[in-house]
N, C-alpha and C positions, 0 to 999 in steps of 0.2 A: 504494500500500500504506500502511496508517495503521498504526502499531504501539499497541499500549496499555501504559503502562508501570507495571510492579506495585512499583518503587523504580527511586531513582537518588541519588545522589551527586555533589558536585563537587570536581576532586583537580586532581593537578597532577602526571605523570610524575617529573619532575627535584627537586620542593622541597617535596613533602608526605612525611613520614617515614612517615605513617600508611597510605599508599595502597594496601599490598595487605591490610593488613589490615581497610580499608575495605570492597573491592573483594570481597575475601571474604564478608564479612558482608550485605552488599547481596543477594551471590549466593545466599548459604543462605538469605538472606531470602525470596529471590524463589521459590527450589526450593521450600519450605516451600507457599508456597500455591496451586504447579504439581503438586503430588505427585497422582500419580496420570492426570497425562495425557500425553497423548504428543505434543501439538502442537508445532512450530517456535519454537524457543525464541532470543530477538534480543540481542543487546549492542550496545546502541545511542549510540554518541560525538557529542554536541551542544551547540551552545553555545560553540563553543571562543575563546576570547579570543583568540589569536590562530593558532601552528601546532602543530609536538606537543611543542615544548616551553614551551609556556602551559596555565591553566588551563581546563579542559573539562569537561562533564557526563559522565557515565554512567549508564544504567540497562538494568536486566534486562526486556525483554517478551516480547508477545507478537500476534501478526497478529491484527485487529479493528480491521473495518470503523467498527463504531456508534460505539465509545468510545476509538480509536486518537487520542493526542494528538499524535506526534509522524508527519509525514505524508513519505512518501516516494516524490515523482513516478516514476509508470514510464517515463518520458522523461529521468530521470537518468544522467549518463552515469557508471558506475561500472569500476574495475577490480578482478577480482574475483581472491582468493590462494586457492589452497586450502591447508589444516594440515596440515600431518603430524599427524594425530588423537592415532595410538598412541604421538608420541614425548611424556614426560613434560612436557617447555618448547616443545612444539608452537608453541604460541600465540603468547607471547613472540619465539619465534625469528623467527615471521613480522612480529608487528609492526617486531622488529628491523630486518628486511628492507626492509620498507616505510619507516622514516625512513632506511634506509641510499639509497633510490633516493631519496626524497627527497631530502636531502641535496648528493646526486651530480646535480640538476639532471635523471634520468631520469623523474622519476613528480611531476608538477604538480597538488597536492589542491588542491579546492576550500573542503573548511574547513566545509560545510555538515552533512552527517548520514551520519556513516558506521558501519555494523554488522557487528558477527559474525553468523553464522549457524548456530544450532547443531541439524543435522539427526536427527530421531527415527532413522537409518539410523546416527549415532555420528559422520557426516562435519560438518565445521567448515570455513568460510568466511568470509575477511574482505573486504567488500566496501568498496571506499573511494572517494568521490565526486572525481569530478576537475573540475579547471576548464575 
């Protein structure tokens, strides 16, 4: 799968003050010139200097073949969360979750390319590469 990426930014969980407000902005960026389709929409974490509390890429895409930069073997082996959509800090909470397994020595990322997946059905999925 090749994603094609219509912005991204680079932050830092723990020591950029500016991050959600970045984060944001990227996003409405990206909504801005997805309005009007209904495709599979990616949040894609690349780049990462080193785990999730180092600095890392993000950006908003979208699945394309021709012009997809950032590329995502189907031979990857990923573990995949599913969100709690409807709850308000869905998202967060999962991420949460995922450096808490981390952490705890349960869940061993690989640090390579990991995404959300945000389905025209309203369902959200964090897919995360493992080693």
């Amino acid at each position: 799968m090749k994603i094609n990426l219509l912005t991204s930014i680079r932050t830092n969980n723990f020591n950029d003050d500016q991050m959600m407000e970045k984060i944001q902005s990227m996003w409405k960026e990206a909504y801005q010139s997805l309005e009007g389709k209904s495709d599979t929409v990616y949040g894609v974490y690349f780049d990462y200097a080193s785990d999730f509390k180092g600095d890392y890429s993000i950006g908003v895409g979208i699945e394309d073949a021709e012009y997809g930069r950032i590329v995502i073997p189907d031979q990857s082996n990923y573990k995949v969360f599913k969100v709690a959509s409807l709850e308000e800090e869905g998202i967060l909470k999962t991420w949460q979750k995922i450096w808490r397994l981390e952490e705890s020595g349960e869940l061993e990322r690989g640090y390579t390319v990991d995404f959300e997946k945000y389905l025209p059905s309203g369902e959200i999925e964090i897919h995360i590469a493992l080693k």
